[in-house]
C-alpha positions in Angstrom: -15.7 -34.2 24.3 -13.6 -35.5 21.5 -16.6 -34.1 18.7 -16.1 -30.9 20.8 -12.5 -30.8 19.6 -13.3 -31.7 16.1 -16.0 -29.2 16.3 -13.3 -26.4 17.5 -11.1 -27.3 15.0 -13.2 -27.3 11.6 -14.5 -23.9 13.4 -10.9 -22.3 13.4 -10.0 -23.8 9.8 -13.0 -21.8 8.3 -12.1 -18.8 10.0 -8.8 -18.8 9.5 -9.1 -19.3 5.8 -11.4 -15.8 5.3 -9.3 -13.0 4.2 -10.2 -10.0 6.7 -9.2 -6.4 4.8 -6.1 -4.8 6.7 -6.1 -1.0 6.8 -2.9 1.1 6.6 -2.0 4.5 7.5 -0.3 6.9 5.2 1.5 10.1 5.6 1.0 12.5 3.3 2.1 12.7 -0.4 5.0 14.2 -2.1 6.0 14.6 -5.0 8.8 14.0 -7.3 10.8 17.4 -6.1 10.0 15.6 -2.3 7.6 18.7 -1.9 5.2 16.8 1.0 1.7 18.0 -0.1 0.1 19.2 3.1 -3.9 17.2 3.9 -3.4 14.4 2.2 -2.8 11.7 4.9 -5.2 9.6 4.6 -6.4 5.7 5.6 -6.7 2.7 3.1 -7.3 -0.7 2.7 -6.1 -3.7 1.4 -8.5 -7.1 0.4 -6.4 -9.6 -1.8 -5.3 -7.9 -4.7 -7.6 -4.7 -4.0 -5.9 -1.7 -2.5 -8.1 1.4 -1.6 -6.2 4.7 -1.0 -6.8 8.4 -1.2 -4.9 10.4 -3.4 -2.7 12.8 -3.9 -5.7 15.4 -4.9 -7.6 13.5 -1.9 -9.9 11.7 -4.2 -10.6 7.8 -3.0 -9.1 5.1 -5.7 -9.8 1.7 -6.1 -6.6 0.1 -7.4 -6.6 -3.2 -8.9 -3.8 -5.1 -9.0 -1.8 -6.3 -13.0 0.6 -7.9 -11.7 4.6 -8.7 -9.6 8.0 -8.0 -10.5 11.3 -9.5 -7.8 10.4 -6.3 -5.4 6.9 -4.3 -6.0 3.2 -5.3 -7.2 1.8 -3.0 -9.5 -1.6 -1.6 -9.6 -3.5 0.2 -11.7 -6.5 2.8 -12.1 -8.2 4.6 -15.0 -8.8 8.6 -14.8 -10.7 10.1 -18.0 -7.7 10.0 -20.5 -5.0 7.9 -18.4 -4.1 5.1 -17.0 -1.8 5.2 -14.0 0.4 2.8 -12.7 1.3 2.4 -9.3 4.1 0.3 -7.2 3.2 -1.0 -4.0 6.5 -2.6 -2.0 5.2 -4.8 0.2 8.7 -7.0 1.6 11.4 -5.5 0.8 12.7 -3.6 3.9 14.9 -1.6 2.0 12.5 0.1 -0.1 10.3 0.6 3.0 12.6 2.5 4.6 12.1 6.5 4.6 15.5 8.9 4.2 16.2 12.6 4.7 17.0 14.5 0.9 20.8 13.7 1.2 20.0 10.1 1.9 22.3 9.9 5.1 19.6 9.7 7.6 17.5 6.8 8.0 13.8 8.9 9.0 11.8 5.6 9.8 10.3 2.3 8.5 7.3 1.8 6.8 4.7 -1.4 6.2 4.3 -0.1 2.8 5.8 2.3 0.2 3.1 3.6 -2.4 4.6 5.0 -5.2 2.8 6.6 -8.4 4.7 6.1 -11.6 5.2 8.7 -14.2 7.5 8.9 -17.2 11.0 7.6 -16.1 10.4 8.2 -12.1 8.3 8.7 -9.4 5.7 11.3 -9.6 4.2 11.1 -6.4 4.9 8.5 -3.1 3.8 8.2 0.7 4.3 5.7 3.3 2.6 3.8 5.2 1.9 1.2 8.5 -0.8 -1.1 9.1 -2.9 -0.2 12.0 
């Protein structure tokens, strides 16, 4: 009985030390005018430092991850002439947290917040909940 136990235990250390991928839901894009861009809800994944989204011309990405400021990771992926950056808030609450265009109504909280960077702002963002 008491190898049994042992058994059980090394068991549920191995497993519990694999990294499973989570997948997230995400409403659809907008853009920096918050113009939501209709179709492009999509599902992704995230494995360690590799996210996998659709986006906001419904293409899949594979984003790889460059590194952490105090509140987002950033990721990054290669098109034909551009890199593109992209923030990923993963525990802050605040910037999880959907509001209306005057900012005075709180319209739900979010997992995630994937933001695409561009020039001094956002160019395009969604949000998203694990499932």
């Amino acid at each position: 009985m008491h190898f049994m136990k042992k058994l059980l235990f090394i068991i549920l250390i191995i497993f519990s030390s694999q990294s499973f991928p989570k997948t997230f839901v995400c409403e659809n894009w907008s853009n920096f005018l918050r113009q939501e861009l209709e179709g492009t809800m999509f599902e992704g994944e995230i494995d360690g430092d590799t996210f996998i989204i659709r986006d906001e011309v419904k293409i899949k990405r594979t984003l790889t991850y460059i590194g952490t400021d105090t509140v987002f990771k950033y990721y990054t992926r290669f098109d034909k002439d551009f890199i593109r950056i992209y923030s990923i808030n993963l525990d802050n609450p605040i910037g999880q947290t959907k509001w209306s265009e005057d900012g005075k109504t709180k319209l739900g909280r979010y997992d995630l917040k994937i933001a695409e960077l561009w020039g001094v702002g956002l160019k395009y963002v969604t949000f998203c909940n694990y499932k």
